[in-house]
C-alpha positions in Angstrom: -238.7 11.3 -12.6 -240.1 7.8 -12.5 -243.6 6.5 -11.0 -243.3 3.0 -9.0 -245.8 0.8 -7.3 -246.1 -2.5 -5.3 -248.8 -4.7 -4.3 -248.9 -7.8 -1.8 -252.8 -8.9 -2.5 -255.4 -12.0 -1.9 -255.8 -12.6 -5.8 -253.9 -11.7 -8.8 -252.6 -8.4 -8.5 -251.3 -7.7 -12.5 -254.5 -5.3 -13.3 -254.2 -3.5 -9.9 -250.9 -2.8 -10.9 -251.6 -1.8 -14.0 -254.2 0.6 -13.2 -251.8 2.1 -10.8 -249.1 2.6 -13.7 -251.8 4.4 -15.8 -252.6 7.0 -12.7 -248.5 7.2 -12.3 -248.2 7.8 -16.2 -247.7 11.7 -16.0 -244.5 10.9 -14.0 -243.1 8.6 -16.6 -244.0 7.9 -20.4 -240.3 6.7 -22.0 -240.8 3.2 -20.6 -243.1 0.8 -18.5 -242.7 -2.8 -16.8 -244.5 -5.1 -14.4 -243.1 -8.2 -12.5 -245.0 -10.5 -10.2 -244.5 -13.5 -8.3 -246.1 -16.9 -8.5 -245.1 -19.9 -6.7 -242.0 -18.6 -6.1 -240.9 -17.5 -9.9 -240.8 -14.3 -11.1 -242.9 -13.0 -14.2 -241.7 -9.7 -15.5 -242.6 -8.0 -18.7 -241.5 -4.1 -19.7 -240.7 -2.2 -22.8 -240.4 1.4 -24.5 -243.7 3.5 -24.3 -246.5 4.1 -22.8 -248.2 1.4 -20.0 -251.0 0.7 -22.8 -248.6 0.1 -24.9 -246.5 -2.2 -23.3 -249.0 -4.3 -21.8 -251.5 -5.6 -23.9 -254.5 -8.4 -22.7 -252.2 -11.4 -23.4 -249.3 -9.6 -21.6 -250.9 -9.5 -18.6 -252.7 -12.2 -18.4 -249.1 -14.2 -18.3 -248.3 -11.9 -15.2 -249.8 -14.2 -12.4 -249.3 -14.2 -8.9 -250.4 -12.7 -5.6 -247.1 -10.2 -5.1 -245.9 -7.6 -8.1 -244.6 -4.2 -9.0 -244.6 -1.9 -11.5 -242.7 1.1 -13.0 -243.4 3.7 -15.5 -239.9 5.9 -16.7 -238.7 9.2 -17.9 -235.3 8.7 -18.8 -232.2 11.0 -17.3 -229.5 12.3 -19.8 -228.0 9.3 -21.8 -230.2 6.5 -20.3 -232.9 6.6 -23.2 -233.5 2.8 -24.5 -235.8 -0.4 -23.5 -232.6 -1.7 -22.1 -232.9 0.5 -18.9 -236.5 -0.4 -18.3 -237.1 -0.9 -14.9 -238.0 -3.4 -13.2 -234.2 -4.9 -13.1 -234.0 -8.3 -12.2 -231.0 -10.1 -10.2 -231.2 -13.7 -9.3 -229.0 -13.5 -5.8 -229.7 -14.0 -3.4 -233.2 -15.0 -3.2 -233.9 -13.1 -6.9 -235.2 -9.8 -6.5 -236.8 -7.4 -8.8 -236.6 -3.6 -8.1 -238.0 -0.1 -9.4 -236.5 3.2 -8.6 -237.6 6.6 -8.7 -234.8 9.0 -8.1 -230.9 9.3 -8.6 -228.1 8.8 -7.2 -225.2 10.9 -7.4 -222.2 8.7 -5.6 -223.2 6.0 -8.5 -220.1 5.7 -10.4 -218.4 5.1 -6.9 -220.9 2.4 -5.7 -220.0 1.1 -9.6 -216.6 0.5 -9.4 -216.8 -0.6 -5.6 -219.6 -3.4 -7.1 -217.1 -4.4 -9.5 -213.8 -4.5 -7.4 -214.8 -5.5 -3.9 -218.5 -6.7 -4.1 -218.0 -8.9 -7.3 -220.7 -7.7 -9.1 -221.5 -7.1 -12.7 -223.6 -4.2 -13.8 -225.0 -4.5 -17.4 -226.2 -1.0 -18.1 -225.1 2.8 -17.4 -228.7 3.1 -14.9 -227.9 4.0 -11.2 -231.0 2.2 -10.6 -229.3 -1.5 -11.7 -226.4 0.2 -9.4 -228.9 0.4 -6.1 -230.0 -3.1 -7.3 -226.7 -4.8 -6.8 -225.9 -2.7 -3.3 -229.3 -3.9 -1.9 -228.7 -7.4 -2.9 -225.6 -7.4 -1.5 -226.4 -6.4 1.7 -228.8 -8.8 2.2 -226.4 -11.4 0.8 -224.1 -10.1 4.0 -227.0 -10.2 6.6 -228.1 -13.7 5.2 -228.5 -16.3 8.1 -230.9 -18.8 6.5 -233.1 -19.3 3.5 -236.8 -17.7 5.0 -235.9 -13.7 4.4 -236.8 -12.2 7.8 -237.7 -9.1 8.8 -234.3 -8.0 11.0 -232.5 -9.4 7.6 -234.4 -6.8 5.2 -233.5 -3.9 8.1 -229.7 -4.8 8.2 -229.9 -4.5 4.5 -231.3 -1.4 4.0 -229.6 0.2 6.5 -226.2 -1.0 4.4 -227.9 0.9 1.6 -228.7 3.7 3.0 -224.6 4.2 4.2 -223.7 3.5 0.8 -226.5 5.4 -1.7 -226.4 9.0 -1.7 -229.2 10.8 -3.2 -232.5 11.1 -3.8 -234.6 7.6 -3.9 -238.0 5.6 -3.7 -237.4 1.7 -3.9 -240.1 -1.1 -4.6 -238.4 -4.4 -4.9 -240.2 -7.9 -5.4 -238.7 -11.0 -3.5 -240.6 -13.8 -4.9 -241.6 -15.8 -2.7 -240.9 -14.0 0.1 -242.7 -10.6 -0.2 -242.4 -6.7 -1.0 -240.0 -4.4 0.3 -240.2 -0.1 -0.3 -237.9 1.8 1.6 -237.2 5.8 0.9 -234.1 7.8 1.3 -233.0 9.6 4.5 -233.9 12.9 3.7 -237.2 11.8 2.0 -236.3 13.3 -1.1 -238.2 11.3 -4.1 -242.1 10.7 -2.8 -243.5 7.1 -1.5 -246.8 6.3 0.1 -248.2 3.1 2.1 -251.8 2.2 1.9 -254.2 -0.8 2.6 -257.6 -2.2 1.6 -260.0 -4.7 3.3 -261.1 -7.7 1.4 -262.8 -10.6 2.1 -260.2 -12.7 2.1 -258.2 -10.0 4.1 -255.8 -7.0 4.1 -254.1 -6.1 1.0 -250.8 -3.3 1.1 -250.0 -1.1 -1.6 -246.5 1.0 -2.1 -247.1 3.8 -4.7 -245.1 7.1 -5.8 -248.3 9.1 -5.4 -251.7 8.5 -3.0 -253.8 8.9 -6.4 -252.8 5.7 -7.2 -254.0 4.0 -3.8 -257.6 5.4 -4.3 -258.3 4.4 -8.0 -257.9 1.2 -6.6 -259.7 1.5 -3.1 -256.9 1.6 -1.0 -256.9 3.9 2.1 -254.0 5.9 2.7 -252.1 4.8 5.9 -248.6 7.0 5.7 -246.2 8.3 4.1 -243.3 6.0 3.6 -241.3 8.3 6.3 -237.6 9.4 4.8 -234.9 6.2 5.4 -237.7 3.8 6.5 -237.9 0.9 5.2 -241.4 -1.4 4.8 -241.6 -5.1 4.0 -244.8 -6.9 3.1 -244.8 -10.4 3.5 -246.7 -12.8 1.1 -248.9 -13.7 4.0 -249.5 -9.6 4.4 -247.6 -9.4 7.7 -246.8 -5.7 7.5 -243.2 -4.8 9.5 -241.8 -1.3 9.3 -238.7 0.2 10.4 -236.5 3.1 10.7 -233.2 2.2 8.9 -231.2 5.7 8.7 -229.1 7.1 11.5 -230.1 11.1 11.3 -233.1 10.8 8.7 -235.1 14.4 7.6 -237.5 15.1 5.8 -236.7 17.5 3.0 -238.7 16.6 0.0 -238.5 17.8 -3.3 -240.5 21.1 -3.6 -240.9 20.9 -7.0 -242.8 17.8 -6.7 -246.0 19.8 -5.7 -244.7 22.9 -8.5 -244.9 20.7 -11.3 -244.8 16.6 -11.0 -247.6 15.3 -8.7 -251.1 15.2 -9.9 -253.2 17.4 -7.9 -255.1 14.9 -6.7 -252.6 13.6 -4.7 -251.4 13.6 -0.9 -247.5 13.5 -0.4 -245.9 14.0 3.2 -249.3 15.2 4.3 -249.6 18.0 2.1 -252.3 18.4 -0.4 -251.0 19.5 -3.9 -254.0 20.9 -4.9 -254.2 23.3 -2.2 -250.8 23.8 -2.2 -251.0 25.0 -5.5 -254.1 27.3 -4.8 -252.3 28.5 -2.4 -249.0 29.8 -4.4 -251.8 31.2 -6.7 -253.3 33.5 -3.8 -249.6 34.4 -3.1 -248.7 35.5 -6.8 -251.5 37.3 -6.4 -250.9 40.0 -3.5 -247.4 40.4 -5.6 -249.4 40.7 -8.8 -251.3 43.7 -7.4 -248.7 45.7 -5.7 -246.3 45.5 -8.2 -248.5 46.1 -11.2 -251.5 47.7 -10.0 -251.9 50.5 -12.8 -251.7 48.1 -15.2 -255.2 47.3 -16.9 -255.1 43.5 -16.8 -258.2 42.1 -18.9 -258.2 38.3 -18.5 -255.6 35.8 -16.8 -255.1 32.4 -19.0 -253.2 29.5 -17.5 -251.0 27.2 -19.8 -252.7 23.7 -19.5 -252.6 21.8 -17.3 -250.5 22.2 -14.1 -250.9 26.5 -14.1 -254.9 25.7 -13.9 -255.1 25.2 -10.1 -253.0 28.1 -9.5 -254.1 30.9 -11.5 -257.8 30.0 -10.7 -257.8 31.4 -6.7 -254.9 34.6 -8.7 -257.5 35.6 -11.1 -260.4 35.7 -8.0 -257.8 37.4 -5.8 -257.5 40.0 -8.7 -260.7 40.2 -9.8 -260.2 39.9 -13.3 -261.9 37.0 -15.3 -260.7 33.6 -15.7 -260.5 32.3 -19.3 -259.2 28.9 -21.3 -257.0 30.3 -24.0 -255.2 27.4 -25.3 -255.9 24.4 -26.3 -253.6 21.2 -25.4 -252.4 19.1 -28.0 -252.0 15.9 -24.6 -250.1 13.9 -27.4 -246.8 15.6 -26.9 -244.5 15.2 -24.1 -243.0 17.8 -22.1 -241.0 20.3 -24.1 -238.1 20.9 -21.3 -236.4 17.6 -22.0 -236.9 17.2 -25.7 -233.7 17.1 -27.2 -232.3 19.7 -29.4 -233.5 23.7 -29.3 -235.0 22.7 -32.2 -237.2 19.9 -31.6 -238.2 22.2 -28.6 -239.7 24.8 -30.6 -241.6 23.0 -32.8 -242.9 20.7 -30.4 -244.5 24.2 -28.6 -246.4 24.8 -31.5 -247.8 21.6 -31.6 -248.7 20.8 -27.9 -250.8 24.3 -28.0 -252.8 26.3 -30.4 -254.3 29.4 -29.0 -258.6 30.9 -29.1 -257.6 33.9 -30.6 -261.2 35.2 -29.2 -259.8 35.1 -25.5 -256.9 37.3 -27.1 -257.6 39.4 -29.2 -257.8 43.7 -28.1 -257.2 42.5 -24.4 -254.0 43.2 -22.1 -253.5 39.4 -21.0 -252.2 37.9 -18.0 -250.7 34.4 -18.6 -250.0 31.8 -15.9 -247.5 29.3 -15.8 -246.2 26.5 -13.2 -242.8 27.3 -13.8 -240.2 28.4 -16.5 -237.0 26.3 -17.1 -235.3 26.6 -20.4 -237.8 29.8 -21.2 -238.6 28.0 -24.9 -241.8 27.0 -24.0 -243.0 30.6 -22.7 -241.5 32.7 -25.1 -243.0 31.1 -28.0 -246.4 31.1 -25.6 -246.0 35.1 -25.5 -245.7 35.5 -29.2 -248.4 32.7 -29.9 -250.3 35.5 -27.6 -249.0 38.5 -29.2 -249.7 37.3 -32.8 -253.8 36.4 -31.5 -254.1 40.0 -31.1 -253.3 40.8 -27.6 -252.4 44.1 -26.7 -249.9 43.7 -23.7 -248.5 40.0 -22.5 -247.9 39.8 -19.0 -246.3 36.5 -17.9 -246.5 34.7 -13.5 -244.3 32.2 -12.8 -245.6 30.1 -10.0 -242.4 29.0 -9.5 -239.1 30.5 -8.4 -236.6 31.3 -11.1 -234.9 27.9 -12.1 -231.0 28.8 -11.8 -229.2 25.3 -10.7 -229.6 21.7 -12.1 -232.0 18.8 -9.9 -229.9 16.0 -9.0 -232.3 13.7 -7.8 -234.1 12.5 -10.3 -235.5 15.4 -12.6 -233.7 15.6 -15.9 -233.3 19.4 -16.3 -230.9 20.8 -18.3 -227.2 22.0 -18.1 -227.1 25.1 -16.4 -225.8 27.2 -18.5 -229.3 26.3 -20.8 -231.6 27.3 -17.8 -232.9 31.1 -19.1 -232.7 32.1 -15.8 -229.1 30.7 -14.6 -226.8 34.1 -14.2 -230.0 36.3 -14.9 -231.8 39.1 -13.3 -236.0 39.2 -13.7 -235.7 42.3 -16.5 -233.3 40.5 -18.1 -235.2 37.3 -18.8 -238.0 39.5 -19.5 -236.6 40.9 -22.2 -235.7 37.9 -23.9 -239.1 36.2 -23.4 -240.7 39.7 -25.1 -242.9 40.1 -22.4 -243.9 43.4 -21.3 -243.7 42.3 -17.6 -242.7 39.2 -16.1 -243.2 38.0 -12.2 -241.9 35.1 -10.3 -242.9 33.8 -7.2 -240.8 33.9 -4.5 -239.3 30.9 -3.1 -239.7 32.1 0.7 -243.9 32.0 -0.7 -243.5 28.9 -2.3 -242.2 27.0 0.8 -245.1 28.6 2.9 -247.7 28.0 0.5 -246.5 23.8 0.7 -245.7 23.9 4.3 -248.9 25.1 5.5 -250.7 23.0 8.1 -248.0 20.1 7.5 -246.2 19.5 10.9 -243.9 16.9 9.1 -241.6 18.7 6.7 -238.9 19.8 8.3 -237.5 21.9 5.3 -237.7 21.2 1.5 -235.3 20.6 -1.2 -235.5 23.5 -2.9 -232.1 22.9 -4.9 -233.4 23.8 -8.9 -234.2 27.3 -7.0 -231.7 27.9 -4.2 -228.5 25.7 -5.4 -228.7 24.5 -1.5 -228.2 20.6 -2.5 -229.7 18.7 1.4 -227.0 15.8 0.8 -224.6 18.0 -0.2 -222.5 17.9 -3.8 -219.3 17.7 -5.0 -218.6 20.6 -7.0 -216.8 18.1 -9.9 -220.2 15.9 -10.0 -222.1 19.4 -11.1 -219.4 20.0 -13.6 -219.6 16.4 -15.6 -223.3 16.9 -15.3 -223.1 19.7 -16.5 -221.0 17.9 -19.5 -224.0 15.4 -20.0 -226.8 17.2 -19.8 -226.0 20.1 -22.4 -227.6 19.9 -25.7 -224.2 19.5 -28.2 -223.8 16.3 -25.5 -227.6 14.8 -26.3 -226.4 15.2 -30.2 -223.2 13.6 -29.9 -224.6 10.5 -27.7 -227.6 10.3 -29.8 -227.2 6.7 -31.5 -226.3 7.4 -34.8 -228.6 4.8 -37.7 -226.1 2.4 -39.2 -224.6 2.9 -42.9 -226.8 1.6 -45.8 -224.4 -0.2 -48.5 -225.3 1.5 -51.6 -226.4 -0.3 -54.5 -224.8 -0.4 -57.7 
């Protein structure tokens, strides 16, 4: 999962940017990078870590220009390493800069067709450099004079979207010419449009997530809609166009599970009230499947479960409490690598108030549950402050498949609940009752009062892929993704000479 942004403004646009990036930083905190354009040359600056790490006073101070984007990261399996920072830069034709939340899964084709038929060189194992070289080769074939126009960017992306299977949000810089977003046909990986009015006139703004347009006064136009494409021009001409041939939207549900900030609107759906939502759902399952049980207190696990268990513990009528405190200088535990590191890293993201714990029978509330590291040391964190009984919501489905758009999960064979009934996974999370939502709840609770969505990817549940897989292309991920496959392509430190 990756956060990416684009501006075409009446001043410098290099803080605007980076504020956006800082709003977009839950998406992405392996990597960050910025490139604008000024008098037709390109400025770009990225690196490993955090955006206020990366970009210091001085850094941005040397990124001038009217036009830029911007691109936080969270690497996939094997892609770790300031080499993949995004943006990726080529120079023909026109010179164009792009960011890419998503992935594809028809990349190693599009590689080896780059190299053999399109003559181009790709310099790193990112799909992202891979979509790069297809869009700048089909505007290279639709080319019919130096000014980049409109129908030209359309042709294009319309080549891309025949080519590029999988799930994908595009910003790409052409300096001197303007910004271009365009979205995959089946609207898979989030992208929304908005505008501002200055005095000097109408600014645009691409961004991963709407809370990114309001910390920076932009009004939310639309949604990016799934295989349109939107170019900006330096002069803020907006044009937008439909560039896929059957186009639906089926975006990813687990955005509004996990990723998105609650503050955010994607597709026309709220995530915040989606997420109340699933937690009045949980509920009514909560209380007819364990209504003799004495439930004292619900506690979410900070910070996504908040929204959700607050409208469950009203539903219930039991009291809401804060029962862990959040260690925010830890990343997520679900794509650390190595069981190890996982476990530890548990214990030092939370520490629980043994007072909310202690003598009670205690409900605990969590988005979701992937490898079941995370909550089973949560349970015994609980047990050992003194709680009687440790009852554990998901409000998420069971995660049984890998995502293949874009969300590093594991292998499947590491998913705790891949080839595993509910007791089962109790058991081995020592809870003394576990409940999951269910996914026909969790698709009404984000459809609700949206009429776009025509379905949801809902692949990480269901193992219904909406572009369809090859069977062989889950197997090598498979291959990638498991943890002996992290150790072995872990880089290893070179050999000291010893001293004599």
């Amino acid at each position: 999962m990756c956060g990416v942004i684009g501006i075409v403004g009446q001043c410098n646009v290099a803080s605007v940017i980076y504020e956006g990036l800082t709003v977009l930083q839950h998406r992405g905190q392996d990597a960050a990078g910025m490139a604008t354009s000024h008098n037709g040359r390109l400025q770009l600056v990225k690196g490993s870590g955090l955006v206020k790490d990366v970009f210091n006073s001085s850094e941005v101070q040397k990124l001038q220009g009217f036009m830029g984007i911007g691109h936080v990261r969270y690497p996939t399996a094997g892609s770790e390493g300031q080499q993949e920072a995004q943006p990726f830069y080529v120079n023909s034709p026109y010179g164009i800069a792009l960011g890419h939340n998503g992935n594809l899964i028809n990349a190693e084709q599009l590689r080896d067709e780059l190299f053999r038929t399109d003559r181009r060189h790709i310099n790193t194992d990112s799909d992202s450099e891979v979509l790069l070289n297809v869009f700048a080769h089909e505007l290279h074939r639709y080319e019919t004079d130096k000014n980049l126009q409109p129908e030209t960017v359309f042709k294009a992306i319309t080549g891309v979207h025949k080519r590029c299977v999988g799930g994908y949000a595009v910003v790409a810089l052409v300096p001197g010419f303007g910004l271009v977003g365009f979205r995959d046909p089946w609207g898979i990986r989030p992208l929304v449009l908005g505008q501002r009015h200055t005095d000097t006139g109408v600014e645009y703004m691409l961004a991963s997530e709407s809370a990114a347009l309001d910390i920076n006064g932009f009004s939310l136009i639309d949604d990016v809609a799934p295989g349109e494409a939107v170019y900006v021009t330096r002069d803020g001409q907006l044009h937008r166009q439909q560039c896929a041939e059957n186009p639906m939207y089926s975006p990813c549900i687990f955005e509004y599970v996990y990723f998105a900030r609650p503050d955010s609107l994607m597709d026309d759906i709220s995530v915040h009230k989606a997420r109340l939502r699933m937690g009045e759902k949980l509920a009514e399952r909560i209380a007819q499947r364990w209504a003799g049980e004495d439930i004292d207190v619900v506690i979410p696990i900070p910070d996504t479960a908040r929204t959700c268990a607050i409208p469950m513990a009203h539903k219930l009528g039991v009291k809401l409490r804060e029962g862990f405190v959040k260690n925010r200088y830890v990343g997520r535990t679900f794509i650390m690598p190595g069981q190890s590191e996982r476990t530890k890293s548990v214990r030092r993201k939370l520490n629980p108030i043994d007072l909310e714990f202690r003598g009670k029978n205690v409900l605990l509330v969590d988005d979701s549950i992937v490898r079941g590291t995370t909550s089973k040391q949560i349970i015994q964190m609980a047990r050992e402050a003194g709680a009687k009984k440790v009852f554990f919501a998901s409000a998420a489905p069971p995660v049984r498949y890998p995502n293949i758009y874009g969300i590093d999960m594991p292998a499947a064979s590491e998913l705790i609940a891949h080839g595993r009934d509910e007791d089962e996974i109790c058991r081995l999370l020592g809870a003394d009752g576990l409940i999951y939502q269910t996914l026909e709840d969790l698709v009404e609770a984000c459809r609700e009062r949206t009429q776009k969505v025509q379905e949801f990817d809902t692949s990480c549940f269901s193992g219904e892929y909406v572009t369809g897989v090859d069977p062989e292309y889950l197997q090598a991920l498979e291959a990638r993704r498991s943890d002996k496959a992290r150790h072995q392509n872990k880089p290893k430190p070179p050999e000291q000479t010893p001293v004599l």
